[in-house]
C-alpha positions in Angstrom: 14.4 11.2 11.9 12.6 8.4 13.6 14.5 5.2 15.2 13.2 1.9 16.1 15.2 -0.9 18.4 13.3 -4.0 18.5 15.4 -6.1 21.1 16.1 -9.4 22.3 13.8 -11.7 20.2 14.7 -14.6 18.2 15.0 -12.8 15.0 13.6 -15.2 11.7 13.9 -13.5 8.0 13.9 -16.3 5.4 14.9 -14.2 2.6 18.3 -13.6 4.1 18.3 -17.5 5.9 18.4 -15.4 9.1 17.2 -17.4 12.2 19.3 -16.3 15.5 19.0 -13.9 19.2 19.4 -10.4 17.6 18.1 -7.0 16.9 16.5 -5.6 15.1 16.8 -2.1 13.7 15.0 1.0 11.8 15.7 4.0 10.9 12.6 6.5 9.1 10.6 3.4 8.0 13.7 1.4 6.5 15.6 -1.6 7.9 19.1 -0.6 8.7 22.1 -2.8 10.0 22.5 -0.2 12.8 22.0 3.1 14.3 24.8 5.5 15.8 25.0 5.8 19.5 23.3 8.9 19.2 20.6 7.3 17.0 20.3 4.9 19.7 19.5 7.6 22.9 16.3 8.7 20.7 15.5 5.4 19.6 12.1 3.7 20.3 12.7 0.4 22.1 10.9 -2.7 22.2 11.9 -5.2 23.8 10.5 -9.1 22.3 12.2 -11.1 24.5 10.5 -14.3 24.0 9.1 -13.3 21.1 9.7 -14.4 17.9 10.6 -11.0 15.3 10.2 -11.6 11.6 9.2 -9.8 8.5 5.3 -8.7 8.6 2.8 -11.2 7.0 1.8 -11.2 3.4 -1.8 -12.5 2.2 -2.2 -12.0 -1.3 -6.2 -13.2 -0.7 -8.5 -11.2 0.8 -11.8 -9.9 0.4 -12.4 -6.6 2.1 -15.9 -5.6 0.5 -15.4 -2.0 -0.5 -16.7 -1.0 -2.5 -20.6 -2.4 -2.6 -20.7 -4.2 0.4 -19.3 -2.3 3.3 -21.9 -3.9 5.8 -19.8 -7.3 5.7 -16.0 -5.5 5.7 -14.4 -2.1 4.6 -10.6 -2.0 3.6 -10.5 0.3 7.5 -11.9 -2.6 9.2 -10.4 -5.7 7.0 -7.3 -3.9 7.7 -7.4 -3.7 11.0 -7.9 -7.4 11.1 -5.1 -7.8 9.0 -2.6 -6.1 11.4 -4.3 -7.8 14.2 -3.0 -10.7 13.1 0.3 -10.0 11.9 0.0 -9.1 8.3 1.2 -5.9 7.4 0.6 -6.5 3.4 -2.9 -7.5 2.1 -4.2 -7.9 -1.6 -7.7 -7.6 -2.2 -9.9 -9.3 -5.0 -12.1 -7.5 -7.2 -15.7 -9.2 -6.4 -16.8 -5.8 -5.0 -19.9 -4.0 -6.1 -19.2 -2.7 -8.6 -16.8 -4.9 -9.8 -13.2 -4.0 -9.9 -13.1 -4.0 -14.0 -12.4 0.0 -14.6 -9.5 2.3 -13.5 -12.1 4.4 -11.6 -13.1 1.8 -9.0 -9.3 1.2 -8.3 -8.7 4.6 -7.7 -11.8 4.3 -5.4 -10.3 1.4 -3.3 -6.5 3.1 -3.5 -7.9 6.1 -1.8 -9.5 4.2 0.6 -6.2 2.6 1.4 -4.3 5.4 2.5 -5.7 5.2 5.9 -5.7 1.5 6.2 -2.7 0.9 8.5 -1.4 -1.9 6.7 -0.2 -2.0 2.5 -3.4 -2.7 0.9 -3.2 -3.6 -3.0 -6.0 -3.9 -5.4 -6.6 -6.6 -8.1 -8.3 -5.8 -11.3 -10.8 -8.2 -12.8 -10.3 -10.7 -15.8 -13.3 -10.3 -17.6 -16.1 -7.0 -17.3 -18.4 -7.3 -14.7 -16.8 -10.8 -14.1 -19.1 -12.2 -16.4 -16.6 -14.2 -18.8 -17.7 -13.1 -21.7 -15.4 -9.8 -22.6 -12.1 -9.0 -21.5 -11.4 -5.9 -18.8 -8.9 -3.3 -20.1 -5.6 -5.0 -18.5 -3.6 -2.1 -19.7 -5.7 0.6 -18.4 -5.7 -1.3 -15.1 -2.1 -2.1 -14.7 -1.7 1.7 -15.3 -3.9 2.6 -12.5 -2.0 0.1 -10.2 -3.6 -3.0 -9.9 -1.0 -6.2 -9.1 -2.9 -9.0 -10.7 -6.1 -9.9 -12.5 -8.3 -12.2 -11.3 -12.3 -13.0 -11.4 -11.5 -14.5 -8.2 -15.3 -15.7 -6.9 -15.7 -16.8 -10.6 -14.4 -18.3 -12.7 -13.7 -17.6 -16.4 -15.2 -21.0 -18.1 -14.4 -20.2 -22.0 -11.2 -21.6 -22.8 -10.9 -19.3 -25.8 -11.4 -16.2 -23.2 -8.9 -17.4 -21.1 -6.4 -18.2 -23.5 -6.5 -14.6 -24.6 -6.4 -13.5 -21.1 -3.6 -15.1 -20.5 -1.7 -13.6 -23.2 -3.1 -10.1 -22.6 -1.8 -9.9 -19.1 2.1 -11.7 -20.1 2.2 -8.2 -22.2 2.0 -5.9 -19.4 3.4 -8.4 -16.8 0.4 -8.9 -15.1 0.2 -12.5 -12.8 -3.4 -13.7 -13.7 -4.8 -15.8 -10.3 -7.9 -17.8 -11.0 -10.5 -19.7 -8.7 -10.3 -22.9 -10.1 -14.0 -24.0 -10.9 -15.7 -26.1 -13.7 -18.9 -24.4 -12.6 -21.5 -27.2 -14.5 -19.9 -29.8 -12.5 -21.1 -27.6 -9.6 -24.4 -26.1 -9.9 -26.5 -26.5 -6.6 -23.2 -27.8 -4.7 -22.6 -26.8 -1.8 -20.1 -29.4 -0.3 -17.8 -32.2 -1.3 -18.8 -34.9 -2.7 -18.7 -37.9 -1.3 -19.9 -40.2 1.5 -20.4 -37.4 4.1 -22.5 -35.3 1.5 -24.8 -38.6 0.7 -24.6 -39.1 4.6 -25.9 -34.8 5.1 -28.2 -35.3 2.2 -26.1 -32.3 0.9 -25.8 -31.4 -2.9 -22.5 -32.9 -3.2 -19.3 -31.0 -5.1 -16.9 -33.1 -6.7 -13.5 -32.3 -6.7 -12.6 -33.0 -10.8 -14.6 -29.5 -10.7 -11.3 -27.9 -9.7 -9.2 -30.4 -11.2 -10.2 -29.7 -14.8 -9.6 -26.2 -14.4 -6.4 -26.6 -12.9 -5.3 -28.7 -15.9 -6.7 -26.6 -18.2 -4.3 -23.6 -16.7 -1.0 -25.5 -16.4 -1.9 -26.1 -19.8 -2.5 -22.3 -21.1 0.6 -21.6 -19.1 2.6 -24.1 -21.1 1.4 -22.7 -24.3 1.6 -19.3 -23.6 4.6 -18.8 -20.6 2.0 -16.8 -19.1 2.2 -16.7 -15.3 -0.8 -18.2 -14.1 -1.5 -18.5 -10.1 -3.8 -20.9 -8.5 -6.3 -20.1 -6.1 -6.9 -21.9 -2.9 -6.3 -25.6 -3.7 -8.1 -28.3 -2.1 -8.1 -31.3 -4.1 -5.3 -33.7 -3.7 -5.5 -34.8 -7.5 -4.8 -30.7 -7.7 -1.8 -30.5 -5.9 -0.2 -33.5 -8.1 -1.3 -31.5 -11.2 1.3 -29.0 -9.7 3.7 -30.9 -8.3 4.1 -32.3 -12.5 4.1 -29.2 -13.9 6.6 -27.2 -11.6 8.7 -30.7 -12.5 8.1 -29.3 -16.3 9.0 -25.6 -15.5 5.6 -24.2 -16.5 5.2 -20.7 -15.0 2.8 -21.9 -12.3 1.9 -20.4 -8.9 -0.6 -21.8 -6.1 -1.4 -21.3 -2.5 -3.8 -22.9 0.0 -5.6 -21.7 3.1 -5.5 -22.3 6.5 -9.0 -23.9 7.0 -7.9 -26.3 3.8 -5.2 -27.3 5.7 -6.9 -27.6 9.5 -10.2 -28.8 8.7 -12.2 -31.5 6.7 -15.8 -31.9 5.4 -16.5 -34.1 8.7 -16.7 -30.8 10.1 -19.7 -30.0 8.6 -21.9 -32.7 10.4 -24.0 -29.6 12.6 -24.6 -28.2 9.6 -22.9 -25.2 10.9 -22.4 -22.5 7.8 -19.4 -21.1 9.3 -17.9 -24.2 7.4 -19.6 -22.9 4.3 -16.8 -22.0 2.0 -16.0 -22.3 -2.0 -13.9 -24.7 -2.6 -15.2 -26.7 -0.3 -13.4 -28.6 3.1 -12.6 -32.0 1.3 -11.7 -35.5 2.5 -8.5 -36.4 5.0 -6.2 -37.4 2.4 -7.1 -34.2 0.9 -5.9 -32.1 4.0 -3.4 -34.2 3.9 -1.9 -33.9 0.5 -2.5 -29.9 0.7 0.2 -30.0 3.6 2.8 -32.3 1.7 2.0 -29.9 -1.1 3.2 -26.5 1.2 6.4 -28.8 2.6 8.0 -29.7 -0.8 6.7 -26.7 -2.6 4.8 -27.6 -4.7 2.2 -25.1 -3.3 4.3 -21.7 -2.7 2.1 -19.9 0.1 -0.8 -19.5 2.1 -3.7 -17.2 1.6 -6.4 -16.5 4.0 -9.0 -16.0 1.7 -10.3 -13.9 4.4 -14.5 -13.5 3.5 -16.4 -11.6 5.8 -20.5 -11.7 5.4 -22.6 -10.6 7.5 -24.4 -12.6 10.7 -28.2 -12.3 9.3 -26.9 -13.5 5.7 -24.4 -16.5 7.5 -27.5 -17.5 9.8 -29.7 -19.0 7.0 -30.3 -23.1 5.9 -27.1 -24.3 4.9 -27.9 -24.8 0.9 -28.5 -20.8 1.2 -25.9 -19.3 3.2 -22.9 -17.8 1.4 -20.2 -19.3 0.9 -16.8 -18.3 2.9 -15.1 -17.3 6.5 -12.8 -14.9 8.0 -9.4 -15.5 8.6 -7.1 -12.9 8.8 -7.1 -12.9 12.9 -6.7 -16.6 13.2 -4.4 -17.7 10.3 -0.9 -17.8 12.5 -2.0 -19.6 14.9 -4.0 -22.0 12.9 -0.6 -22.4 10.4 1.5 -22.8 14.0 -1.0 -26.0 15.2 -1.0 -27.3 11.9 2.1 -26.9 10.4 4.5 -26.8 13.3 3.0 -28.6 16.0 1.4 -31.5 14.2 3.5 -32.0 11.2 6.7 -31.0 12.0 7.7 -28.0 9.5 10.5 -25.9 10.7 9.1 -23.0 12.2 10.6 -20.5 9.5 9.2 -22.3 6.9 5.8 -21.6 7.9 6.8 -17.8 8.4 8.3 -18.2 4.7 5.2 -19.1 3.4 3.9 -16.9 5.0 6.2 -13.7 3.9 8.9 -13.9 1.5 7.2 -16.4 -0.8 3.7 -15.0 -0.2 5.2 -11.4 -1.7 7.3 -13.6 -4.5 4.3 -14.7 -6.3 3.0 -11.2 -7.2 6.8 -9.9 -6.6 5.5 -7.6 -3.8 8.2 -4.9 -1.9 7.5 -7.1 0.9 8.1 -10.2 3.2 11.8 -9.5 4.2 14.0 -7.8 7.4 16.8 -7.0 4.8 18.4 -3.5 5.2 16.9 -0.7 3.3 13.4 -2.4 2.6 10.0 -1.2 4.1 10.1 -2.0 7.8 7.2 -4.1 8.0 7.3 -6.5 11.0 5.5 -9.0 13.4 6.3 -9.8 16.7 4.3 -13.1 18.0 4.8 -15.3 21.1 4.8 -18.6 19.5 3.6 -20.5 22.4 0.8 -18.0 24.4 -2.6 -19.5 24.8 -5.4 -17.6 24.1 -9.1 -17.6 23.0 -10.2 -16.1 20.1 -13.9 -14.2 20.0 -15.5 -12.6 17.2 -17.4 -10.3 18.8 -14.2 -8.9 20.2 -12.1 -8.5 16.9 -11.7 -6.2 14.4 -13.6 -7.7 11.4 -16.6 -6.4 11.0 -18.4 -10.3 10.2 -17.9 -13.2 12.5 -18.1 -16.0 10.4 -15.4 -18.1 11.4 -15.2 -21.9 12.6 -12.8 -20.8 15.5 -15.0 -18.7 17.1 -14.8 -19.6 20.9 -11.7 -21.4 20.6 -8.6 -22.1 21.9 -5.6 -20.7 19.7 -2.0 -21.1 20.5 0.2 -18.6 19.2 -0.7 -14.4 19.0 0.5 -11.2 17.3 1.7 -9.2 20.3 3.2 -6.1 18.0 2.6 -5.4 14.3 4.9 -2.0 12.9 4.0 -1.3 9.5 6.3 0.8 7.8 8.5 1.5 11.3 5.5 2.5 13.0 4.0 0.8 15.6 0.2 -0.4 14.2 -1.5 -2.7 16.8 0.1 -3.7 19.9 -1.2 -6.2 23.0 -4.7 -6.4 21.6 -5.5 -2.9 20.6 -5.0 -0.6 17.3 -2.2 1.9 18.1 -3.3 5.4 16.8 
């Protein structure tokens, strides 16, 4: 048997309202409340004094690129990122090539996983070949192990084929996430619209384009019961779509990201295509209203939506570029700055976003310290300064807006399973 003491360090687990000095303790893998004192002699000890010690982080919004793509990310290098910064539990979308929309591919990507060393879970697709025009065999992939279907990337325009989605997936209790996108409202876009896009002379992307889609899934969730999960919001008008219907008790979910939450379309103004992403930054009283969305719940988590590309594909004229940026390295931090330093949310409330309610939402074996669950955990010092470089992290891309920058807040330790992942900087073998 293997024993783990993790000592000294202010010790936050939201699912069990736990915020106090403590330890922390493991025992093959599991939580336990304690170890014997001869448990103790051959324990492992770390010690996390001034640390903070919670459960490991959850992002149920990733995009690691295998299979199809491996040049931008594999689910070995996505993962690394992943424990790099804390999370310990990743779900990937199904935008891979080929598309995640057979039972075959998911085996592909589960195999994969095994030597990730963080819990990867795959997501099957909505429609075949995400093309929104003929359902994927939800059964067949629930079987196989998926946690969710989404077209995430896409998104499934026919009403009709959504409906039936819907009610396909409530029969083999299946959450169904969907990138909220009116695409005709869109085509050619590739920021928001408004006066900084007429300023750029940018193809500007209105934010009813999400809206509508929004409404049109709070209302399929009404008709149907059908758990239906939101995607990245970054409309304001969005967030008081949810805000009404969680007041109606219709089985809705939604997250937001961390760049929603830190940055706004004025960013854009170099036309730098590291702040190329889909949905697009918005206005200030967008950013704004995302936030007040994640205080009162409206919004349950936050996803990274963590999009590596490649530098030659990034380093094009904006209207060309892909859309989307890496996140997986930077999103504590960002969410500390943010959240806690700037508007005032209790620090374990952002890890609860972050953990417990992140796992909730696709009711993950996750996000908690509690005795006898999977000991997943992050240690981070909540105040060290540091400066984060691409070209020294684990994701294989670089695209990310904070390249260069000044971070406050890093992942000193992730243990995944009660073993030791990444610690100080550097994968642990």
């Amino acid at each position: 048997m293997s024993f783990l003491i993790i000592k000294n360090g202010r010790v936050i687990d939201p699912a069990s309202q736990r915020d106090d000095a403590g330890d922390v303790f493991i025992a093959d893998g599991k939580f336990v409340t304690k170890l014997t004192g001869e448990q103790k002699k051959s324990a492992q000890i770390i010690d996390a004094r001034g640390l903070v010690v919670c459960p490991g982080l959850v992002d149920i919004h990733v995009h690691f690129r295998e299979p199809g793509q491996t040049h931008k990310e594999t689910i070995l290098t996505g993962s690394m990122a992943a424990a790099a910064g804390g999370f310990t539990t990743v779900v990937c979308m199904p935008n891979t090539s080929p598309p995640v929309d057979n039972t075959g591919t998911v085996e592909l990507i589960k195999n994969a996983a095994r030597s990730a060393p963080v819990h990867v879970y795959a997501t099957g697709c909505i429609t075949v070949g995400m093309k929104g025009q003929q359902l994927a065999p939800h059964g067949s992939l629930k079987k196989a192990g998926v946690v969710a279907i989404t077209d995430d990337g896409l998104c499934v325009e026919s009403n009709e084929i959504m409906r039936r989605a819907v009610e396909y997936a409530k029969m083999f209790d299946l959450p169904v996430l969907d990138h909220c996108q009116d695409e005709s409202l869109t085509k050619g876009a590739v920021m928001n619209e408004g006066v900084v896009s007429t300023r750029l002379g940018l193809h500007g992307w209105p934010h009813a384009a999400e809206d509508i889609i929004v409404a049109r899934n709070i209302i399929l969730s009404r008709y149907t019961g059908a758990h239906i999960h939101m995607q990245h919001i970054s409309s304001a008008h969005s967030v008081e779509l949810m805000r009404q219907a969680k007041k109606d008790g219709v089985n809705v979910t939604a997250e937001a990201t961390p760049h929603h939450i830190a940055l706004t379309e004025e960013s854009l103004g170099t036309y730098d295509t590291n702040f190329k992403m889909n949905p697009p930054l918005r206005t200030e009283a967008d950013r704004r209203a995302i936030i007040a969305g994640l205080k009162d719940g409206t919004l349950d988590c936050i996803g990274t939506d963590h999009a590596p590309h490649a530098p030659e594909e990034k380093d094009k004229e904006f209207d060309y570029a892909p859309n989307g940026i890496i996140g997986l390295e930077t999103a504590l931090p960002v969410c500390l700055e943010v959240l806690v330093r700037k508007n005032k949310f209790k620090l374990p409330q952002v890890i609860d976003l972050m953990t417990r309610k992140a796992a909730n939402v696709l009711k993950l074996p996750a996000g908690t310290l509690a005795h006898g669950a999977v000991a997943d955990v992050c240690l981070f010092a909540p105040d060290e300064v540091w400066h984060y470089d691409t070209y020294k992290a684990f994701s294989k891309s670089i695209n990310s807006p904070w390249s260069g920058q000044k971070m406050t807040g890093r992942v000193k330790t992730t243990i995944v399973s009660g073993k030791v992942v990444y610690q100080n900087g550097k994968m642990v073998a």
